[in-house]
C-alpha positions in Angstrom: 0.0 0.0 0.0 1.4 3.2 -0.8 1.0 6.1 1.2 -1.6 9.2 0.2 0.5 12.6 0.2 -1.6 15.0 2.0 -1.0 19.0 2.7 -1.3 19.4 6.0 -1.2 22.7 8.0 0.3 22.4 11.9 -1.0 25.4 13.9 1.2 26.4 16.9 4.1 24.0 15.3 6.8 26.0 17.9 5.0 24.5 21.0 5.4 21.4 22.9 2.9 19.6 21.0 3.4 21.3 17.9 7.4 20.3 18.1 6.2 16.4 18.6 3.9 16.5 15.8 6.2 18.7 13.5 9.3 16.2 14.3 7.1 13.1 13.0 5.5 15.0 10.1 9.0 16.3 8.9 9.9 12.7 8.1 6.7 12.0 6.0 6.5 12.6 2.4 3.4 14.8 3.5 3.0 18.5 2.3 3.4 20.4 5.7 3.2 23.8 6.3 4.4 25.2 10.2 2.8 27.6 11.6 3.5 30.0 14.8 2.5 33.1 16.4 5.4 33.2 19.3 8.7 34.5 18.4 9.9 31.8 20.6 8.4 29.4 18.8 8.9 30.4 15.4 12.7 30.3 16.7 11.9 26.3 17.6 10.6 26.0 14.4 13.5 27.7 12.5 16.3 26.1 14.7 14.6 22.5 13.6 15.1 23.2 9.7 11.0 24.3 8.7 10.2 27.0 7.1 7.5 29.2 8.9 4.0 29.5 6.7 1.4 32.0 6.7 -1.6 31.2 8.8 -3.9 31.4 6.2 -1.6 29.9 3.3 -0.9 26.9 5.6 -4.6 26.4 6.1 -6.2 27.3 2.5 -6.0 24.5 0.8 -4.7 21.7 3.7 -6.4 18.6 3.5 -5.7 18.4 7.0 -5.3 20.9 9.9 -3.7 20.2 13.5 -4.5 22.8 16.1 -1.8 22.1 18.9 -2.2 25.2 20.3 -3.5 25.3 24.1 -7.0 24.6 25.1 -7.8 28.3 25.9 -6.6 29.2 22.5 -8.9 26.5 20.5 -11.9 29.2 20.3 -9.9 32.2 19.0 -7.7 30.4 16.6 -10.4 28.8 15.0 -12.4 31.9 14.6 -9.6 33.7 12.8 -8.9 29.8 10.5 -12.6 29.6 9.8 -14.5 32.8 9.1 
């Protein structure tokens, strides 16, 4: 069985979640665009060799988003992904 090459958007991909998710999807043949809001984080993300996407780039056309952003962020986040 061959694997289906997806574009998938990570939300919050400089946080502790984000990182673990980010470090497995990096090794897929998956389409992945990283996003993050913190300058700290974008600095995770840069330091482990992804490139930083637009919010809404990542998202547009992403078969599959990941919000791993914290629980009190859900509602907000998804308001400004989904209009």
């Amino acid at each position: 069985m061959t694997e289906q090459q997806l574009k998938i958007a990570v939300v919050g991909a400089g946080g502790k979640m984000g990182m673990r998710v980010s470090d497995n999807l990096q090794h897929s043949s998956h389409d992945v665009g990283y996003v993050e809001n913190s300058t700290a984080g974008q600095q995770r993300t840069l330091d482990a060799g992804r490139s930083l996407t637009e919010s809404t780039t990542a998202v547009r056309d992403a078969d599959v988003v990941i919000l791993a952003v914290p629980d009190v962020a859900l509602g907000p986040v998804s308001a400004q992904l989904v209009p």
